[in-house]
N, CA, C and O of each residue as an XYZ file, in Angstrom:
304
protein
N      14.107     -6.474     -4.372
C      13.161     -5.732     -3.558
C      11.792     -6.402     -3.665
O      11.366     -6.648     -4.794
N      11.105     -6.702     -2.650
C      10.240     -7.553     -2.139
C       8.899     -5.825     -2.356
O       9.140     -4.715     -1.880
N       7.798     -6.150     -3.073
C       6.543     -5.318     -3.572
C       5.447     -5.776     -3.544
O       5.364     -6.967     -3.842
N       4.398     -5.166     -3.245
C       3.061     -5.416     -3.415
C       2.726     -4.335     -4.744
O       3.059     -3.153     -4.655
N       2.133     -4.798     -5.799
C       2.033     -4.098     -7.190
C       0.265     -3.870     -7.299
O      -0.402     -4.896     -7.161
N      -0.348     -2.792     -7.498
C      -1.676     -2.399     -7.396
C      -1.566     -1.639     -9.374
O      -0.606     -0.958     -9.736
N      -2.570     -1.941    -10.163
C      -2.403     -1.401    -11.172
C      -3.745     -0.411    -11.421
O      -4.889     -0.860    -11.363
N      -3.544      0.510    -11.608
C      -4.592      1.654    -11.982
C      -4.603      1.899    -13.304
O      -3.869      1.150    -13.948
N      -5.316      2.865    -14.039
C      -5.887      2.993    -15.322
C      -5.491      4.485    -15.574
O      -5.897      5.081    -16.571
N      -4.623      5.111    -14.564
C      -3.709      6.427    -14.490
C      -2.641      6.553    -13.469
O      -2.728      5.864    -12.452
N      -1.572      7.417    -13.647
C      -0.968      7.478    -12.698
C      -1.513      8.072    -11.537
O      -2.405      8.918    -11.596
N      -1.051      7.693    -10.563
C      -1.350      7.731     -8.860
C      -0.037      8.514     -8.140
O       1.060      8.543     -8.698
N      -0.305      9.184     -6.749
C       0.307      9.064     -5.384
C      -0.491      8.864     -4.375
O      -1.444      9.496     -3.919
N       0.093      7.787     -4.059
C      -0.424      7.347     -2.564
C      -0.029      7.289     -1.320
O       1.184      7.130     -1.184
N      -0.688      7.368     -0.314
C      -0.499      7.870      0.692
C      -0.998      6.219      1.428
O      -2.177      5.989      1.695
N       0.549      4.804      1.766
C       0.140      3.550      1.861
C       0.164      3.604      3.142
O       1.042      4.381      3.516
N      -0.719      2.864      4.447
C      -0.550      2.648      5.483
C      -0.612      1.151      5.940
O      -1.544      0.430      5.584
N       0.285      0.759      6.644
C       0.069     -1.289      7.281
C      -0.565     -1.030      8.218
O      -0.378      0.084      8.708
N      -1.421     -1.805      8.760
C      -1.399     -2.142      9.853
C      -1.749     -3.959     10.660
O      -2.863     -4.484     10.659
N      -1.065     -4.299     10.985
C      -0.895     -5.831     11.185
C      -1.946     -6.104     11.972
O      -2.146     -5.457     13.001
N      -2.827     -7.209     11.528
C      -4.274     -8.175     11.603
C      -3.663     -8.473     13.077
O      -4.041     -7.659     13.920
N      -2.668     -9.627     13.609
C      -2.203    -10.000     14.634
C      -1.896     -9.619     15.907
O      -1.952    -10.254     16.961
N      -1.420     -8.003     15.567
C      -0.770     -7.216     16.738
C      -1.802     -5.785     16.403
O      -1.522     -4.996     15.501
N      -2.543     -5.693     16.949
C      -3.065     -4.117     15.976
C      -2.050     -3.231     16.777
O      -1.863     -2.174     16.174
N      -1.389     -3.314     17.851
C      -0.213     -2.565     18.583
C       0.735     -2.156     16.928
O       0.892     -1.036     16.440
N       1.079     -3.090     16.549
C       2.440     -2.942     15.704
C       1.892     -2.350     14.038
O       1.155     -3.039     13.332
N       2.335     -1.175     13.678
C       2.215     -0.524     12.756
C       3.307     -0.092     11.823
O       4.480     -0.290     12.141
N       3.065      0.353     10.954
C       4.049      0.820      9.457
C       3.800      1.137      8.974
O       2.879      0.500      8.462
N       4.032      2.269      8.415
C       3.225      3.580      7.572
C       4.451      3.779      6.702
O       5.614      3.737      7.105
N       3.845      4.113      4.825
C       4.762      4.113      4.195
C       4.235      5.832      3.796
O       3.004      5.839      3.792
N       4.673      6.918      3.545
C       4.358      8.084      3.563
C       3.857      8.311      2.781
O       2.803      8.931      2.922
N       4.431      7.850      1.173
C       4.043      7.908     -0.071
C       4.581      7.352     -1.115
O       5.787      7.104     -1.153
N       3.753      7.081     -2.106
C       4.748      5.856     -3.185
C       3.935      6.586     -4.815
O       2.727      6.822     -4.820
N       4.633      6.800     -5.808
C       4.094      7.071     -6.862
C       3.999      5.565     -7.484
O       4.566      4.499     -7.248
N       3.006      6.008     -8.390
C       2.780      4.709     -9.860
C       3.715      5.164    -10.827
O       4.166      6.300    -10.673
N       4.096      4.469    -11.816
C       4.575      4.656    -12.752
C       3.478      5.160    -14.092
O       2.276      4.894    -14.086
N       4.128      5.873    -15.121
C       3.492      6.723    -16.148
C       2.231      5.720    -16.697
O       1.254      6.061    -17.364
N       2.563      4.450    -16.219
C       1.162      3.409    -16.609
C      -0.010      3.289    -15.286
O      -1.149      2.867    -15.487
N       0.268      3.540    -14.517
C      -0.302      2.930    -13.670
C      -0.187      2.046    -12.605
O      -1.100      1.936    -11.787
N       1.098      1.244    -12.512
C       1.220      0.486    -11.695
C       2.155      0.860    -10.430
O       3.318      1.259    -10.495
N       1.446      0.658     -9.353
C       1.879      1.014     -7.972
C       2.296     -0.199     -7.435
O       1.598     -1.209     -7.338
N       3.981     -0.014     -6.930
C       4.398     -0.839     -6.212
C       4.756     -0.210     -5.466
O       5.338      0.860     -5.646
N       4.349     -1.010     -3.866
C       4.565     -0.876     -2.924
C       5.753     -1.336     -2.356
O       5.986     -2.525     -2.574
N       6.582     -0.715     -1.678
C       7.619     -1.804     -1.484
C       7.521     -2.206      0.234
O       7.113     -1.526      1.176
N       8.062     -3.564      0.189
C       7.576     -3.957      1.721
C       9.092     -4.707      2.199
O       9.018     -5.283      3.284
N       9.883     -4.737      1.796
C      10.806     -5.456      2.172
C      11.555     -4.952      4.029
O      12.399     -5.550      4.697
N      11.071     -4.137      4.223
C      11.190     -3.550      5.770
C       9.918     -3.609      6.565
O       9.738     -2.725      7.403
N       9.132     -4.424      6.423
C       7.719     -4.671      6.845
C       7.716     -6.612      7.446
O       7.714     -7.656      6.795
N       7.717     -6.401      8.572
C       7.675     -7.619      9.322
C       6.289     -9.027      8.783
O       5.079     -8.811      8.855
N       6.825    -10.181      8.353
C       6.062    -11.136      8.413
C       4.639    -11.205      8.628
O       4.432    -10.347      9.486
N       3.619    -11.710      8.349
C       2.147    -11.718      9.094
C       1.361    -11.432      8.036
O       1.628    -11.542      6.839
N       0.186    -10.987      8.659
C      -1.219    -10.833      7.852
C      -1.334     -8.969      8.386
O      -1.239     -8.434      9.491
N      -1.499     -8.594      7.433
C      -1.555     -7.251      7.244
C      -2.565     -6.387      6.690
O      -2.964     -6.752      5.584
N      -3.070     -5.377      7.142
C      -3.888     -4.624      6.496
C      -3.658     -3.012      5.832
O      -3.318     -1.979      6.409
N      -4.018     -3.286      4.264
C      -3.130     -2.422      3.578
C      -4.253     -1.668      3.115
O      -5.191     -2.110      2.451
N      -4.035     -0.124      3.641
C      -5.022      1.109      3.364
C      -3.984      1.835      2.352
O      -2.795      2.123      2.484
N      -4.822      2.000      1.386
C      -4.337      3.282      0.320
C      -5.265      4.202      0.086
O      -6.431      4.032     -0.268
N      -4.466      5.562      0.385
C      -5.426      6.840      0.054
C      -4.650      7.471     -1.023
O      -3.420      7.457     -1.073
N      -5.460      8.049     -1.919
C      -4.966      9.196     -3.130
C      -6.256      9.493     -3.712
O      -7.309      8.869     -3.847
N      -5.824     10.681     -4.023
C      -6.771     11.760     -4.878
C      -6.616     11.226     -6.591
O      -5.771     10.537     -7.163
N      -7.961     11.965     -7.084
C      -7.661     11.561     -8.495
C      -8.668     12.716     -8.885
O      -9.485     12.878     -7.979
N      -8.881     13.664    -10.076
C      -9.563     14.327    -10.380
C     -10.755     14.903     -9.557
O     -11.985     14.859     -9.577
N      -9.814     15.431     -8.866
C     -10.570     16.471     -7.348
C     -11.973     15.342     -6.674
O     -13.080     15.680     -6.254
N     -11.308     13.827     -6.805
C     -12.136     12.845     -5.735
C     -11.222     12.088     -4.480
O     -10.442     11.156     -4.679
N     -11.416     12.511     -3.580
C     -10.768     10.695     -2.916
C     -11.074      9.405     -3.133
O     -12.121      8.941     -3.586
N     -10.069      8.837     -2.773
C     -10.207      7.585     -2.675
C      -9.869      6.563     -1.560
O      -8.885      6.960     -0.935
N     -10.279      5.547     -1.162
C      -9.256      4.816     -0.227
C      -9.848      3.257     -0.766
O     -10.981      3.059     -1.205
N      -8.692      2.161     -0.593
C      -9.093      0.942     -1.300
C      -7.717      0.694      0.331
O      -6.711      1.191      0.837
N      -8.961     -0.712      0.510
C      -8.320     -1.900      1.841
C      -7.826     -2.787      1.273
O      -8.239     -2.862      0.116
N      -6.857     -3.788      1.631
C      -6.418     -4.809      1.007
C      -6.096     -5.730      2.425
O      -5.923     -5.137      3.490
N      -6.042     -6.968      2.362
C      -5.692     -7.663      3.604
C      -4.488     -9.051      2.736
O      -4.795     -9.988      2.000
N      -3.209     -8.629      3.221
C      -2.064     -9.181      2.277
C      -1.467     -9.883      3.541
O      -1.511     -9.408      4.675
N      -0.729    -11.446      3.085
C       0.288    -12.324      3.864
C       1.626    -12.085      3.521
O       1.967    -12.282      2.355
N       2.527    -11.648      4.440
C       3.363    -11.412      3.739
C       4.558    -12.686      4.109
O       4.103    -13.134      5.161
N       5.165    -13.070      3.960
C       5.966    -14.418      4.196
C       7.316    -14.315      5.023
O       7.744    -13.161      4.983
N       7.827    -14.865      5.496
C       9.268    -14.371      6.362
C      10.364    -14.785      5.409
O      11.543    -14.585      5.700
């Protein structure tokens, strides 16, 4: 299984969204992904088409939001 791994300093749920740099038409929304009891969030992408992508994560953490952008290549 093909992942994008984000590591935090607590556990997380996130709420991951794609949306592709190339096509802004073509989208992929992942609903939600937990971290593990350490912290680390993998994303899994292996059903997520080739390209340059833009990766929004939202989750709460001690009654704050958050959202962190990422701009990832993903390879064919």
């Amino acid at each position: 299984m093909k992942t994008v791994t984000f590591s935090f300093d607590h556990p997380v749920a996130a709420k991951v969204f794609f949306s592709c740099v190339s096509d802004p038409a073509l989208k992929h929304e992942i609903k939600f992904v937990r971290s593990d009891v350490h912290g680390l969030l993998h994303v899994p992408v292996n059903d997520v088409p080739k390209g340059i992508w833009k990766l929004l994560l939202e989750w709460n953490y001690d009654d704050r939001d958050f959202c962190m952008e990422r701009v990832i290549e993903l390879p064919g």
